[in-house]
N, C-alpha and C positions, 0 to 999 in steps of 0.2 A: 465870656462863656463860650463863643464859639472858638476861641483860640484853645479854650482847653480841650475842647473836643475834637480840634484838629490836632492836636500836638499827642492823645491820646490813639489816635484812630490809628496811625502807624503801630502801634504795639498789640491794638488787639484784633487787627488786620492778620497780626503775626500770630497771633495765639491761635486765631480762628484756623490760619491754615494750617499750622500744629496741630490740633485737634483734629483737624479733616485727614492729614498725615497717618495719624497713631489709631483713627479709626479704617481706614482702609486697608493698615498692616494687620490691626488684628481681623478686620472680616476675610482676609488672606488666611491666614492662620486657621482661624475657625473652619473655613470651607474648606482646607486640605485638612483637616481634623476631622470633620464629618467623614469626608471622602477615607482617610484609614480607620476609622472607626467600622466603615464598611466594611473596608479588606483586613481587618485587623486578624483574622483567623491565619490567614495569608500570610502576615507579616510578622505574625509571631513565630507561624514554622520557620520563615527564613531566620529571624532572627536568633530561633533555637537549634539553627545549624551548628554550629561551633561548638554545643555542648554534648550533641548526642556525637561527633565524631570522638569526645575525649574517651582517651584510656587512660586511667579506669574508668569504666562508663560513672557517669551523675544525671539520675533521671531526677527529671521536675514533679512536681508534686503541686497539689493544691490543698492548702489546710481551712481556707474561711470561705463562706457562701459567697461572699462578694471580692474573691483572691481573682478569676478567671474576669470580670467585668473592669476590676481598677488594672488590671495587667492593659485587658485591651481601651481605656482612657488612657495610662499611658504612653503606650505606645501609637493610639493617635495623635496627641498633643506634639510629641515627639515629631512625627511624621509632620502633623500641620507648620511645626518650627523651620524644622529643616525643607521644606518646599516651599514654605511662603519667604526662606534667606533672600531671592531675588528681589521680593516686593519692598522688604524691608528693608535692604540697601538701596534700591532706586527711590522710597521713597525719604530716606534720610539726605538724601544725595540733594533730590529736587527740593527740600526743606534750605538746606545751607546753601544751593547753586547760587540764588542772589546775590552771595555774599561771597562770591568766588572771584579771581579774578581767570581774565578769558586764559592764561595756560593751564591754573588749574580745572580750569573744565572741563579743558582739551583730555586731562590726562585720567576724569574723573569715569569714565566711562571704563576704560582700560582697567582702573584700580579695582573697577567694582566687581567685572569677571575674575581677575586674580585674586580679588577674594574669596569669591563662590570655587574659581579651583583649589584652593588653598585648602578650605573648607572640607569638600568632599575628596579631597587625596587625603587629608586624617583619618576620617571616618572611615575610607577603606582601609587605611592602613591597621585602623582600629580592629577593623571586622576582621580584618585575615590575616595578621599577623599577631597584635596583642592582647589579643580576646582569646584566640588559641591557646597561644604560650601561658597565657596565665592560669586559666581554666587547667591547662594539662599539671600544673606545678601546682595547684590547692586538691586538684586530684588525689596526684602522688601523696601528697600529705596526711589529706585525709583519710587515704587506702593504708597509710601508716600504722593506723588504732587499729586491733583487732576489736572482733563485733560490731563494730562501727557500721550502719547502713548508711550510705550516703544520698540522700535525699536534698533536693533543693528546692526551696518554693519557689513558683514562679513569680510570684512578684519580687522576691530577692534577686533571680536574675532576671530579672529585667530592669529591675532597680539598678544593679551593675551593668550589664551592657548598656544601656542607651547612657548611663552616666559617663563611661568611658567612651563611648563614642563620640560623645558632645563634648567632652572636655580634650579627647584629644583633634577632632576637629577644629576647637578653639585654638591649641596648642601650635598648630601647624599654619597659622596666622599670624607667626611671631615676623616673618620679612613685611608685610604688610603694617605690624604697630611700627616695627621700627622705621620703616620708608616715614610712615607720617610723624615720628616724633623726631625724627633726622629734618624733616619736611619744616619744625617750625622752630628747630634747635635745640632739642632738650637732650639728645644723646648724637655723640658719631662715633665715627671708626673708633678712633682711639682710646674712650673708654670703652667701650666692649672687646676690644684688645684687653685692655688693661684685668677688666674682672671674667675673662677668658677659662681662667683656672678655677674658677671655682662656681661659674655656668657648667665647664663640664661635669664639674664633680655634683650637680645637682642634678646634670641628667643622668649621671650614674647611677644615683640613687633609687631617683625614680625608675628606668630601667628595668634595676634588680627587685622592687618591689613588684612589679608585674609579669614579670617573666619569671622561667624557673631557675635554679642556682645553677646552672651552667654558662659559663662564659663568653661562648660561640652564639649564646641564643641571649644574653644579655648585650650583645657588642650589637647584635642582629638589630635588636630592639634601638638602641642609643645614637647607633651613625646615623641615621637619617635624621634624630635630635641634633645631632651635632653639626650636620649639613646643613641643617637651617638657621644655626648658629652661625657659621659661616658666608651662609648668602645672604645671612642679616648685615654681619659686618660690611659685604661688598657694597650692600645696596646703601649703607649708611654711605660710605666712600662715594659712591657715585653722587648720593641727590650732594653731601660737599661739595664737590667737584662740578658739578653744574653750576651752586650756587654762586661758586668763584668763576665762572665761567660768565653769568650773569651780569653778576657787579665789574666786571671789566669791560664786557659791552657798555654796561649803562656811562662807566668813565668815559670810557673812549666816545661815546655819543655827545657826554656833555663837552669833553673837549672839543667835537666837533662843531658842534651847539655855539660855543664859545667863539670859535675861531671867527665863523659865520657871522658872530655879531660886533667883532671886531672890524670885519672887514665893509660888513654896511656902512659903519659909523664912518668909518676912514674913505668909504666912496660918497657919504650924502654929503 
C-alpha cells in the first residue's frame, strides 16, 4: 500500500502544481480584466482611432441594449490576455523548468522576452499599419453602393480589431515556433527553403485580403511577413549549427575521456 502511494505522489505532486500554475495565470487575467473593465471607456476610444481617421468616414453604431457592455467585456478580457502574456509565460516556464536541462534554462529566460517582444511588435504593427489599410479598402468599397449608409456596430469592430490584433500578434511569433521546433528537430533550414515559394505566396494572399488593392500597400503589408520568414530560416540554421557544434565537443570530450583511461590502465 504504501509503495503505491509513493509511486503515486510524484504525479499528483505534478498535477497539484499544475493546478496552482493555471490558477494563478488566470487570477493574472482576471485582475487586468477588471482593471480594463474599468478603463474600458478609455480603451475603446483608443481603439476606435483607426476608424474615425478612415476616408470615407465609418461611424459606429450601437443597435442592442447590451451591444456598449459586451463591447466593453470584450475588450477587457482582451486587455486581461494581453497583460497577464508575462505571467502566463513565466508561469508555463516554471511548470516545465524541472525538466529542463541547465542550458536550456540558461536560454529560457531570454526566449520568454523574445516572446512578449515578438508579441507586442504584431499588435502594433496590427494597430498602425493593418487595421488602417484595411478599414480604408472596405471603406472604399462600401462608398461604392450608392444610398448606402455606412454604419458599423461596435461590437463588430471590435469583434475585428482585437481579432486581428491577437492573431497577428500570434503571427509575428513565427521565429520563436520555429527556434523551438528546430530546438527538438522537427523542421530546419532546408525545408523551409524548400517550401519558401509557396509560404510566400500565402503571405501574399493574406496581404491582399487586408489591405487595399494596391500593390505598394500590399508589398507594405507582406515584407515584414516575409522578414520573418527569413529570420525563421536563419534561426533554424543557427540552433543546427550549434547543435553540430555540440555533438563534437561531446566527441572530442569522450575521446578525451577515453585517452585518460587508457593511460591509467597503462600507469597502474
Amino acid at each position: 500500500m504504501n509503495k503505491v502511494q509513493n509511486s503515486e505522489m510524484p504525479l499528483l505532486e505534478h498535477l497539484e502544481e499544475l493546478r496552482w500554475r493555471v490558477i494563478k495565470a488566470f487570477s493574472s487575467i482576471l485582475i487586468f480584466a477588471i482593471i480594463g473593465f474599468i478603463f474600458s471607456n478609455q480603451l475603446i476610444h483608443i481603439l476606435s482611432f483607426p476608424i474615425e481617421q478612415t476616408e470615407p468616414r465609418l461611424e459606429l453604431l450601437n443597435t442592442t441594449i447590451l451591444g456598449v457592455f459586451l463591447a466593453k467585456m470584450r475588450v477587457a478580457v482582451v486587455l486581461g490576455v494581453v497583460f497577464s502574456l508575462p505571467v502566463i509565460i513565466h508561469q508555463i516556464w516554471r511548470f516545465i523548468a524541472p525538466g529542463l536541462l541547465d542550458d536550456e534554462r540558461a536560454f529560457a529566460p531570454a526566449l520568454i522576452m523574445v516572446t512578449i517582444a515578438c508579441f507586442v511588435t504584431g499588435s502594433l504593427f496590427s494597430y498602425f499599419v493593418m487595421i488602417p489599410w484595411s478599414l480604408k479598402f472596405f471603406a472604399i468599397l462600401n462608398h461604392g453602393l450608392p444610398g448606402l449608409v455606412n454604419y458599423v456596430t461596435i461590437t463588430d469592430y471590435l469583434n475585428y480589431i482585437t481579432i486581428l490584433i491577437m492573431f497577428t500578434g500570434m503571427a509575428f511569433e513565427l521565429p520563436v515556433v520555429i527556434f523551438l521546433l528546430a530546438k527538438i528537430g522537427i523542421v530546419n533550414a532546408q525545408i523551409l527553403k524548400r517550401i519558401r515559394r509557396f509560404a510566400y505566396l500565402l503571405i501574399l494572399m493574406v496581404s491582399a485580403i487586408f489591405t487595399p488593392a494596391d500593390p505598394f500597400t500590399m508589398l507594405g503589408v507582406a515584407t515584414p511577413m516575409i522578414l520573418l520568414y527569413e529570420v525563421s530560416i536563419l534561426v533554424a540554421r543557427i540552433v543546427k549549427q550549434k547543435k553540430v557544434e555540440a555533438e563534437e565537443a561531446d566527441d572530442d570530450s569522450d575521446g578525451i575521456n577515453e585517452e585518460d583511461e587508457l593511460l591509467e590502465d597503462f600507469l597502474g
